[in-house]
TIPA-805904 format. One record per residue (C-alpha): residue in three letters; x, y, z. Coordinates in steps of 0.02 Angstrom, whole numbers, padded with zeros to 5 digits, always signed. Layout:
// residues N
ALAXYZ;...
//
This chain:
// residues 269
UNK+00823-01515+00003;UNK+00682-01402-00065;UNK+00582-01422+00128;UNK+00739-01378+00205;UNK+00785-01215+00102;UNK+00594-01162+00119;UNK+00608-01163+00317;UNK+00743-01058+00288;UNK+00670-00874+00341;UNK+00763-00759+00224;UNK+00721-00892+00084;UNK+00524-00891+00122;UNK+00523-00707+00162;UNK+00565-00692-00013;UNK+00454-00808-00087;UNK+00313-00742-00012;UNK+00351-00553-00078;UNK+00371-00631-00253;UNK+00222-00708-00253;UNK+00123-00523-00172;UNK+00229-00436-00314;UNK+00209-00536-00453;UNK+00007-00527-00412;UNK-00006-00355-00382;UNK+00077-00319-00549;UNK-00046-00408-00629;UNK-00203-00364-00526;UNK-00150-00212-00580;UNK-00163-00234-00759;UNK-00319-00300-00770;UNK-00394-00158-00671;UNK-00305-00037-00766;UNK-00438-00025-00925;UNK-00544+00077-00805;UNK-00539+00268-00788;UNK-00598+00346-00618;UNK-00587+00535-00552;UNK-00471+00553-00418;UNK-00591+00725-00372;UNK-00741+00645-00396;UNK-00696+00500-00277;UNK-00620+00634-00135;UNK-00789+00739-00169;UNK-00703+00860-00255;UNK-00726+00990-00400;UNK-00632+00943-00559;UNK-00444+01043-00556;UNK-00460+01095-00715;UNK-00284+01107-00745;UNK-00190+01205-00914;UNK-00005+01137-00938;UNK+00080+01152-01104;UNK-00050+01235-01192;UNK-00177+01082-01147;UNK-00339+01152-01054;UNK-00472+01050-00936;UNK-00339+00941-00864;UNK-00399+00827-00712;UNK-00340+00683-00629;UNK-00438+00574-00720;UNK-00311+00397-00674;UNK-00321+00190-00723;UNK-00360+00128-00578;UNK-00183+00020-00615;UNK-00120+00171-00529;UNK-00207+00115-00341;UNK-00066-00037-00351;UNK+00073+00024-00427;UNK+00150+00137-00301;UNK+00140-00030-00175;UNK+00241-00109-00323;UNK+00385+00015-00284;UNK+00382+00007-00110;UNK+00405-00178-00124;UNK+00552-00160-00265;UNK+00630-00062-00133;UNK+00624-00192+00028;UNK+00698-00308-00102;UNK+00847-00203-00147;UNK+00880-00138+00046;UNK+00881-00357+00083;UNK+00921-00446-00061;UNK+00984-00317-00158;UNK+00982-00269-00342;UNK+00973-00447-00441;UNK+00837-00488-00339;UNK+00763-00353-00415;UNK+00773-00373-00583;UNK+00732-00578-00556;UNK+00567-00520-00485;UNK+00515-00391-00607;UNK+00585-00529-00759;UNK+00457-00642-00666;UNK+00303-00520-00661;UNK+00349-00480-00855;UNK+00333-00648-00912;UNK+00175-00688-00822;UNK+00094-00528-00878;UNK+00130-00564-01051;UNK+00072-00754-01021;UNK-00107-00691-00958;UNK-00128-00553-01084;UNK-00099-00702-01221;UNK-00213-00815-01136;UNK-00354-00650-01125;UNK-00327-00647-01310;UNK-00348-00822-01326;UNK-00506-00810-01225;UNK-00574-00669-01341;UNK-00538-00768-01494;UNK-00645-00937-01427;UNK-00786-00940-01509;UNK-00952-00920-01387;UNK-01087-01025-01338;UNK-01267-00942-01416;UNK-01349-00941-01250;UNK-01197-00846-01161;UNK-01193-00675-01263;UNK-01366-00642-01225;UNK-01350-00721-01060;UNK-01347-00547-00948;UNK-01469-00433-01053;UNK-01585-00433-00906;UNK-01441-00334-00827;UNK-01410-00217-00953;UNK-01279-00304-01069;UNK-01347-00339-01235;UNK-01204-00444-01280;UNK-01074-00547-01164;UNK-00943-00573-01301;UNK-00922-00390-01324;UNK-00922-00329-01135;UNK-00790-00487-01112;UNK-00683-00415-01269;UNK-00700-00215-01198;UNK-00634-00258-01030;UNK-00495-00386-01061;UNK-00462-00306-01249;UNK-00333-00171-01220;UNK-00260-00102-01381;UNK-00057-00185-01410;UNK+00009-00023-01415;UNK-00053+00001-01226;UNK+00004-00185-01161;UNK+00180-00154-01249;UNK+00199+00043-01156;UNK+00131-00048-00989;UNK+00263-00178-01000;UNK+00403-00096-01076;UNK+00373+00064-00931;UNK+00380-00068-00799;UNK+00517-00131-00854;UNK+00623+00012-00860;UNK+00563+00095-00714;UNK+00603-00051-00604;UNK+00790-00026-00680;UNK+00785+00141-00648;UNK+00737+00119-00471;UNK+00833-00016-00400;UNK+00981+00078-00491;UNK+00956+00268-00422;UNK+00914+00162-00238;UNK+01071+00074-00244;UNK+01183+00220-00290;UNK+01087+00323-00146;UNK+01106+00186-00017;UNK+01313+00194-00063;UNK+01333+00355+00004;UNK+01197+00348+00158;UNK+01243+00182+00207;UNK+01093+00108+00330;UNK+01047+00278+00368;UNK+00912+00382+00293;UNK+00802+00239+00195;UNK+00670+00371+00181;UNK+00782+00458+00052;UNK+00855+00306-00062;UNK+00646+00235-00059;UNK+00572+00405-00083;UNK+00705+00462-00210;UNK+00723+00319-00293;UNK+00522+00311-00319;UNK+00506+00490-00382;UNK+00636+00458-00512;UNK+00545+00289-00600;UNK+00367+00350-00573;UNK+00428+00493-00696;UNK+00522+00369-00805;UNK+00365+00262-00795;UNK+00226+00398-00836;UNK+00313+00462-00977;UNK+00376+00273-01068;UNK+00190+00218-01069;UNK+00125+00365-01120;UNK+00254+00400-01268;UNK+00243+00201-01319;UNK+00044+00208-01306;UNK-00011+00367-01362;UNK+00110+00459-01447;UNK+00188+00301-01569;UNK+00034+00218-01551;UNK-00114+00372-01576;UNK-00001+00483-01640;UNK-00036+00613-01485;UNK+00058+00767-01471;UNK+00208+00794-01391;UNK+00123+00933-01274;UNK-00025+00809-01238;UNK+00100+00675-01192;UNK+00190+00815-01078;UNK+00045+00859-01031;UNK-00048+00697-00965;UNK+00125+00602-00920;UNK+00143+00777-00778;UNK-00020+00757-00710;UNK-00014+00561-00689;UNK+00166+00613-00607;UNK+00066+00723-00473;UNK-00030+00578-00413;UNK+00131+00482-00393;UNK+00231+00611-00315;UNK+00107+00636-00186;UNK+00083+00437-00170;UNK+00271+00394-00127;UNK+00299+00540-00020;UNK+00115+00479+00086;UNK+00170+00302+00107;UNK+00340+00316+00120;UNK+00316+00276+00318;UNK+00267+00103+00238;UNK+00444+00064+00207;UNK+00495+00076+00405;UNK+00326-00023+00449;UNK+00400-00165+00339;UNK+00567-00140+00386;UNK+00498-00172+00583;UNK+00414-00318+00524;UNK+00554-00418+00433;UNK+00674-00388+00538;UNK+00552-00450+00693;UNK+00506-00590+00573;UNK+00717-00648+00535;UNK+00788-00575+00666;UNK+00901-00404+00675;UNK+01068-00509+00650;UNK+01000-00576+00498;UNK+00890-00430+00443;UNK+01086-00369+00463;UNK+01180-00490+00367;UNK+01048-00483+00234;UNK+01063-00292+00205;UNK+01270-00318+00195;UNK+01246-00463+00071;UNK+01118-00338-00029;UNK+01254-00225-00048;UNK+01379-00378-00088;UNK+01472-00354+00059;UNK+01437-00535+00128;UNK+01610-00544+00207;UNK+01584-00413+00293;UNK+01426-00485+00384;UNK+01549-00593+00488;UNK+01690-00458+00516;UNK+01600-00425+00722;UNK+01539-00603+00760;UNK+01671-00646+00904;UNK+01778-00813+00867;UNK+01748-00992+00950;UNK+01833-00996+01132;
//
């Protein structure tokens, strides 16, 4: 039973995005401790930005931020084929294993060291293993629970603005539903973390938050509106990969409309 449904293509198709999701998501966290400089890494001059009152700004970013825009574009193929339940499954999914591996980091922090390990790289310039191991995979709580909890409502934010756009445009105009839909959650997204981390959990003010949470929102901006011709590439690709009738059906039966997906197929005879 299970071999048959996983030579089904729709069923594998989906499977194998879950999977890319799910370990993006978390690739993402991990990486996300570090800070680069988006100018610094284009060869560029620091912006130096003033926005509510807040001077010296620059788009200094995690580099969680080099994943998460894919993590959209993927939250959108799922609701244009398999539609918004699919959506929240997969983000459910990518929760609970986040949390899993951030309790199994903290487990790993907590074990107790062999001697001849913390010392082990000092040749290399890290006096002591234990601590390096505890600064990278040691992100504060208040940061793990604004990470999660902004994932979680952005992905409900998208798949719902995405749905409500694709009611009125129908198949037409994906651009619009992916793009849109993006530029409303990153917003959600940049502001939940940074109000959950910083200003609950540093007690940062309100035109820091603003401040920060608009330039993070930049980047993102910029991001979904430059790979939004990622969507169509995909698009070409799964419907080459099932077929257009049931790249077709698939869409219908995203917008619950699975009657409908037989309505033109000719009778028998």
């Amino acid at each position: 039973m299970i071999h048959q449904l996983l030579k089904d293509k729709p069923t594998k198709l989906f499977v194998i995005i879950t999977a890319f999701f799910v370990s993006n998501a978390l690739i993402a966290e991990c990486i996300g401790g570090k800070i680069f400089s988006l100018e610094k890494f284009l060869g560029l001059h620091p912006v130096n930005l003033s926005i509510f009152g807040q001077s010296g700004l620059a788009f200094n970013l995690t580099c969680g931020v080099l994943l998460w825009p894919l993590e959209f574009i993927i939250t959108d193929i799922v609701n244009e084929y398999y539609g918004p339940k699919a959506v929240r499954r997969i983000s459910y999914i990518a929760i609970a294993l986040i949390s899993y591996a951030f309790l199994m980091f903290y487990a790993a922090m907590k074990i107790a060291p062999a001697d001849f390990w913390i010392g082990s790289k000092k040749d290399s310039g890290i006096a002591n293993m234990q601590d390096a191991f505890s600064g990278i995979f040691g992100q504060g709580m208040w940061i793990i629970l604004g990470s999660l909890s902004a994932f979680l409502v952005s992905q409900i934010v998208d798949v719902t603005v995405f749905h409500r756009i694709k009611k009125v445009t129908g198949d037409k105009w994906i651009w619009l539903r992916a793009t849109g839909s993006t530029l409303v959650s990153q917003l959600v997204d940049s502001f939940v973390v940074l109000f959950i981390a910083f200003k609950i959990g540093n007690g940062w003010s309100w035109q820091l938050v603003l401040a920060i949470c608009l330039v993070n929102y930049l980047y993102k901006f910029t991001m979904a509106i430059v790979l939004t011709p990622l969507i169509y590439l995909f698009e070409k690709q799964i419907e080459r990969y099932v077929g257009h009738d049931t790249a077709r059906k698939m869409k219908l039966a995203a917008m619950g409309k699975e009657e409908d997906a037989f309505m033109n197929i000719p009778a028998a005879g």
